[in-house]
C-alpha positions in Angstrom: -3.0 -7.2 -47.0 -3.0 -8.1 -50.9 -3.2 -11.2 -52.9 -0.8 -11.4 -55.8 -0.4 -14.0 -58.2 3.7 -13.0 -59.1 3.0 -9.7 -60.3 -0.5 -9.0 -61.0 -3.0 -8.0 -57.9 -5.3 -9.7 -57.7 -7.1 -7.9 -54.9 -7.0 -6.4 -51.0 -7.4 -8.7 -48.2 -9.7 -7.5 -45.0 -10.7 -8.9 -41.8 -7.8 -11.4 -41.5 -7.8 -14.2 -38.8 -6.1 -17.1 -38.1 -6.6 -20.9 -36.7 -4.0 -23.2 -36.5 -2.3 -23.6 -40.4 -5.1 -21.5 -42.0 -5.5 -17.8 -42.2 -8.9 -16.7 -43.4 -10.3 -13.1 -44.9 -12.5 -11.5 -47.1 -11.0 -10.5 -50.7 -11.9 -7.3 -52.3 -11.3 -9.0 -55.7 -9.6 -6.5 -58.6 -11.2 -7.5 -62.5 -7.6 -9.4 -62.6 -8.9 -12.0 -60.3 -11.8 -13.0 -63.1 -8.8 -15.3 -65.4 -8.9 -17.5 -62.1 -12.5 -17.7 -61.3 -12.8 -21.7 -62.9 -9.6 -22.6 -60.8 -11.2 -21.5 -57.8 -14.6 -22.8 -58.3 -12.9 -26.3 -59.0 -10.2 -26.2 -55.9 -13.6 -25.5 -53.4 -15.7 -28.2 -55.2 -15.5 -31.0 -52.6 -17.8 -33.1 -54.6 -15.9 -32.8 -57.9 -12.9 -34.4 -59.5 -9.8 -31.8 -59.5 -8.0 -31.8 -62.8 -4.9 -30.0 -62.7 -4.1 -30.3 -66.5 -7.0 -27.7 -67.4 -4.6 -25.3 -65.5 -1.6 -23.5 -66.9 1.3 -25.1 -64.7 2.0 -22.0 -63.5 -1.1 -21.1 -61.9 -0.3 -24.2 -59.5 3.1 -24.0 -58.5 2.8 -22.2 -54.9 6.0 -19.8 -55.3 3.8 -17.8 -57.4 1.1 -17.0 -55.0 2.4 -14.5 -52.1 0.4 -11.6 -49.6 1.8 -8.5 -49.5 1.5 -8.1 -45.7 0.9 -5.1 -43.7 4.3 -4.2 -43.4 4.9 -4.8 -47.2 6.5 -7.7 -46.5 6.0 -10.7 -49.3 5.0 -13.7 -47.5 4.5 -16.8 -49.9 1.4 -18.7 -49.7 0.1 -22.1 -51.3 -2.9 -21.3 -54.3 -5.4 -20.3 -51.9 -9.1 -20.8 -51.2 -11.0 -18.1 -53.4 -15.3 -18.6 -52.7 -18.1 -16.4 -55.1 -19.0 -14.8 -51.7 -15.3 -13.4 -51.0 -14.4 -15.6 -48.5 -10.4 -16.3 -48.8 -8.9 -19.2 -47.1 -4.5 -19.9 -47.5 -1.6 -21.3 -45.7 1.6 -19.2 -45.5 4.8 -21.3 -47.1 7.2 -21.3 -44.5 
């Protein structure tokens, strides 16, 4: 699987399961990924504040955010989950 933000990659998705809503992974991030890093860091930080105006608009609006699937199929996702360690964590838009 790959992460996308609309047309950029942003990196390969391995190990993939599923509970309930969530679908977890581990992200072999591409240098791409690095633009998003402080939006990541601040959508995991459960003790912080989340401010979406230091964000371009964009970067939040789920319709931008899709996996390329295993059968190249482009599945949307809400901004996902993105941790220092790799760890991926999203819910496919339905």
């Amino acid at each position: 699987m790959i992460l996308y933000f609309k047309n950029t990659k942003l990196g390969e998705v391995h190990d993939v399961s599923g509970e309930g809503m969530w679908m977890y992974g581990i992200l072999k991030p591409e240098k791409e990924i690095e633009v998003f890093r402080d939006l990541f860091n601040d959508l995991i930080d459960e003790e912080g504040q989340f401010d979406e105006t230091r964000y371009d608009k964009e970067w939040l609006e789920d319709e931008n955010w899709y996996i390329l699937d295993e059968n190249n199929r482009k599945r949307g996702i809400i901004v996902p989950a993105v941790y220092p360690d790799g760890a991926i964590n999203w819910r496919w838009i339905f």
